[in-house]
Residue, then its C-alpha position, 0 to 999 in steps of 0.5 A: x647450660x646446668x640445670x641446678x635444683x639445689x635450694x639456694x641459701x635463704x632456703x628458696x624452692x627450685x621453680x615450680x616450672x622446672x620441677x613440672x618439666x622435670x616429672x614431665x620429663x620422668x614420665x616420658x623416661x618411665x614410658x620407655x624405659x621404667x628401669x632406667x627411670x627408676x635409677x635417675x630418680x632413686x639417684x637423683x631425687x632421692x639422693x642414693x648412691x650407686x650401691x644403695x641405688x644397686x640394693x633398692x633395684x636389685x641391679x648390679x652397681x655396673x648397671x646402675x650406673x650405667x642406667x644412671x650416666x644415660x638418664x642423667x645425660x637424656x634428661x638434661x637433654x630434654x631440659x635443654x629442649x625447654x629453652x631452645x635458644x640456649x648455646x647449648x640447646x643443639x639447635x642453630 
């Protein structure tokens, strides 16, 4: 149950639905913890590596990672909570 938001070959957008849940989903992360936040989206949105996402927050690489393999795992987690009657959504 992967979420993909590459754009496809005939250049498609991601759906628009998706992306809302996705800075839904930021926000909520943001309201927690910002830091944290601030990681998924300079490693995922923007594409950074550890170290470059390390110099931007002024973190170390181990924290940055760190950050980045919890966000990572949350919001795919809330992801899955769009659609419940996934296999992989942990609902019965």
């Amino acid at each position: 149950g992967r979420v993909e938001l590459e754009i496809d070959e005939f250049g498609q957008e991601p759906d628009p639905d998706v992306m809302l849940a996705i800075d839904d989903a930021l926000t909520r992360l943001a309201t927690r913890d910002a830091a944290l936040a601030e990681v998924v989206q300079l490693r995922w949105l923007c594409g950074l590596s550890i170290d470059e996402a390390a110099a931007a927050t002024g973190c170390t690489p181990a924290q940055v990672k760190g950050r980045w393999q919890f966000g990572r795992a949350w919001l795919h987690h809330e992801l899955r909570q769009l659609d419940p009657g996934r296999p992989d959504s942990g609902t019965p």
